[in-house]
C-alpha positions in Angstrom: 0.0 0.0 0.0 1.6 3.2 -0.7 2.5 5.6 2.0 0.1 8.7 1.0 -3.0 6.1 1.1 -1.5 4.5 3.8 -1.7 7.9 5.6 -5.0 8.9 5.0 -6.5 5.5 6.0 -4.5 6.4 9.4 -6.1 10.1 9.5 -9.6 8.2 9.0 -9.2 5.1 11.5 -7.6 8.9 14.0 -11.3 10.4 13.9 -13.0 7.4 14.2 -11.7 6.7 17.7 -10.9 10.1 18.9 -8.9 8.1 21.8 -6.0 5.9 21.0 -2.3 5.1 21.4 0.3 4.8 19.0 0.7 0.8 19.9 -2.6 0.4 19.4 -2.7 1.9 15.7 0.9 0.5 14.8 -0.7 -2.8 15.8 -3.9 -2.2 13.9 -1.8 -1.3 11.1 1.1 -4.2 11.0 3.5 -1.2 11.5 6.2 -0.3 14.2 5.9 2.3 17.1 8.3 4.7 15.1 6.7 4.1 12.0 2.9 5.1 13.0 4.8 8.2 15.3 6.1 9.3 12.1 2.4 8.5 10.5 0.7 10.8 13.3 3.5 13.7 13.3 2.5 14.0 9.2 -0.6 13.8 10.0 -0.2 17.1 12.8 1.6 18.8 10.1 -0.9 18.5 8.0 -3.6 20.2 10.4 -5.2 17.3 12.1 -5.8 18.6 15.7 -3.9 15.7 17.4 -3.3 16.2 21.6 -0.9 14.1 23.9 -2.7 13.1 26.8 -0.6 12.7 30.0 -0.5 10.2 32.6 0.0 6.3 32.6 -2.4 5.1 30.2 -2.2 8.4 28.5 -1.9 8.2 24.3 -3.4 10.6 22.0 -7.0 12.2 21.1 -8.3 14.2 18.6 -9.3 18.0 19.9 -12.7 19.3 19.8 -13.9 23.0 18.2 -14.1 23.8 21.7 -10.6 22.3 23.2 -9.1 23.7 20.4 -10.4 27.0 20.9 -9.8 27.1 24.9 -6.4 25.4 23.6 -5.5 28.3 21.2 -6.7 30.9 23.7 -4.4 29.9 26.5 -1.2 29.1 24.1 -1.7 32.4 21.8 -1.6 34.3 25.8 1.6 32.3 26.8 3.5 33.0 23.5 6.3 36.1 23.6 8.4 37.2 21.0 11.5 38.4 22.7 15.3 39.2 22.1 17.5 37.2 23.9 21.6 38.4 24.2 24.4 36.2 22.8 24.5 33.0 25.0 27.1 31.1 25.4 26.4 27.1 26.1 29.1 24.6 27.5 28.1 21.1 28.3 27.9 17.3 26.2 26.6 17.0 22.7 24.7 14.5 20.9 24.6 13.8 16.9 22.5 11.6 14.8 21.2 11.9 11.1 18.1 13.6 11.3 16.4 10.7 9.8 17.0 8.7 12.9 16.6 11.4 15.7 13.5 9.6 17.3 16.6 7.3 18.5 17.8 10.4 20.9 15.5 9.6 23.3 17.1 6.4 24.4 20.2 8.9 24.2 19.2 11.9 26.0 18.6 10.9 29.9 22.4 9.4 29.9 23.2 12.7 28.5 21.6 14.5 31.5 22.8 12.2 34.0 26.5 13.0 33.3 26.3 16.1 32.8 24.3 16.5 36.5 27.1 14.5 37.8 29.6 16.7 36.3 28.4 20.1 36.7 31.0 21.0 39.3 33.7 20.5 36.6 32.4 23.3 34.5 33.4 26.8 35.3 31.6 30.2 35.1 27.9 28.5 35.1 25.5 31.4 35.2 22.2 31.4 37.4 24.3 28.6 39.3 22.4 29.6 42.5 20.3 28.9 44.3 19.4 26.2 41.8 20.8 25.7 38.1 19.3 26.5 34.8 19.8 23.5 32.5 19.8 24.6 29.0 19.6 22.7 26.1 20.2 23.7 22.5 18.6 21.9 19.4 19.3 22.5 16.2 16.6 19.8 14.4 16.1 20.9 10.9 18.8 20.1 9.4 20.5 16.8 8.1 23.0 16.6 11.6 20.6 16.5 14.6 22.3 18.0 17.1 21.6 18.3 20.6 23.5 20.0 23.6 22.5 19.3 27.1 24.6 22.0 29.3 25.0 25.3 31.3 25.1 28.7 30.3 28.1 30.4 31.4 29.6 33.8 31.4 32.7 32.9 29.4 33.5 29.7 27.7 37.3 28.9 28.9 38.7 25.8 30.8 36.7 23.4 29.1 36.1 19.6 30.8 37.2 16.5 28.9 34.5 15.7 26.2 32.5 18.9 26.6 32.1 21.2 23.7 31.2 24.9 23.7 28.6 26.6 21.9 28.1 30.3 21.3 24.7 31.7 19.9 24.5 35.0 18.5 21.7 37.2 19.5 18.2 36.0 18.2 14.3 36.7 18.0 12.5 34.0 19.7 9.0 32.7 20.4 8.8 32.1 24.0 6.4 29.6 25.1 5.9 27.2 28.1 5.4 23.3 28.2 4.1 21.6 30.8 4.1 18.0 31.1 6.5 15.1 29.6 9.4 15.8 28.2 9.3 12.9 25.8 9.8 13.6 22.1 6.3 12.9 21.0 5.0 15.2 23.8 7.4 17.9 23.3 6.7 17.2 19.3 2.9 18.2 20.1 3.0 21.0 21.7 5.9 22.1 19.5 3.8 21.7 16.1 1.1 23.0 17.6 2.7 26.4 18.1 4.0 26.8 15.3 0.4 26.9 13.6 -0.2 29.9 15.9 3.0 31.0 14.9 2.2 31.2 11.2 -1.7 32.2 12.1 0.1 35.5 13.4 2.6 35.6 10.4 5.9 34.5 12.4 8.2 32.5 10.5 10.9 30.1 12.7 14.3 30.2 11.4 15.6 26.1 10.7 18.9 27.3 10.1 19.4 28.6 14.3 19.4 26.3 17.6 15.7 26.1 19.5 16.7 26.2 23.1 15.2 24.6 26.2 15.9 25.9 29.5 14.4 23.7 32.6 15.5 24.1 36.4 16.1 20.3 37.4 16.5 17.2 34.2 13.2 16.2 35.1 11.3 19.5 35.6 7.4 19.3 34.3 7.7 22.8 33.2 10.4 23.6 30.1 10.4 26.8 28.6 10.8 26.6 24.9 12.7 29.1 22.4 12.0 28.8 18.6 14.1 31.6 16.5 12.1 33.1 14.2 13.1 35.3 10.8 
């Protein structure tokens, strides 16, 4: 079966049940987990008002006029568009071909373990106190997906063994605030889902500059999320 009729039976089977998970419909369909993921983030870019739903038994559901209103409302109010200064990122890096960056998130809490277990090795740590700002920068439009989980410092000198430094010049970003997992598919949902209001309001994001995440513990509920825009 091709892949575009393939899709569209997915979008159809998606509003019949209005409540499902992604096993459930990769079973249904004789597909994997990462195939169908990749099935329903098409089917977000192409408008269908998907919604992660938290929790154990949590999976995904299809938004009503009125969620999706309420849903707009609140996201369009939490949005900013503001200027952030050159910032300067030290900490460990990650790289995979973008067509298998759904395998960073086996990668990414090993990632954040060392580099919590090493933060005392890295010098000139901004916001250090009373509790640290994790940063990380993602640069996910491109053919190198590359992800660094560190601090911002002041100055990047004296770097650790196997850390790299990053400096970002001063950018226009869109400012919002996600609450919940910090999963890829979760984060992916909320992510895709802004950038519809984004384009609603004629704000374009820039592919070619790192998005940035900034969190106060590795396994915060609450991530604010940068996305440069042109």
């Amino acid at each position: 079966m091709p892949k575009t009729e393939r899709i569209l039976n997915v979008m159809q089977r998606v509003y019949e049940r209005q409540n499902f998970t992604v096993g459930e419909l990769a079973e249904e369909f004789s597909v994997s987990y990462r195939t169908m993921l990749r099935y329903l983030h098409e089917l977000s870019r192409l408008g269908v008002p998907l919604y992660a739903n938290e929790g154990k038994n949590g999976g995904y559901s299809i938004l009503t006029s009125r969620q999706k209103r309420e849903r707009s409302e609140q996201t369009i109010e939490t949005i900013q568009r503001i200027i952030k200064p050159r910032t300067l990122i030290v900490g460990l890096e990650m790289k995979l071909p973008f067509t298998a960056y759904y395998m960073s998130q086996a990668l990414k809490p090993r990632l954040w373990q060392e580099l919590q277990n090493r933060m005392e090795e890295i010098p000139y740590i901004r916001h250090k106190t009373p509790n640290p700002l994790y940063i990380a920068a993602v640069l996910n439009r491109q053919p190198i997906y590359h992800y660094v989980a560190g601090f911002e410092v002041s100055t990047i000198r004296d770097m650790p063994e196997r850390m790299v430094g990053l400096t970002l010049p001063t950018q226009e970003y869109a400012m919002y605030t996600h609450e919940g997992h910090s999963e890829r598919e979760d984060t992916d949902q909320s992510y895709s889902y802004v950038l519809q209001l984004l384009k609603q309001r004629g704000l374009m994001p820039n592919p070619e500059r790192y998005s940035l995440e900034l969190r106060t513990s590795v396994h915060a509920q609450k991530t604010q999320i940068y996305i440069p825009i042109t």
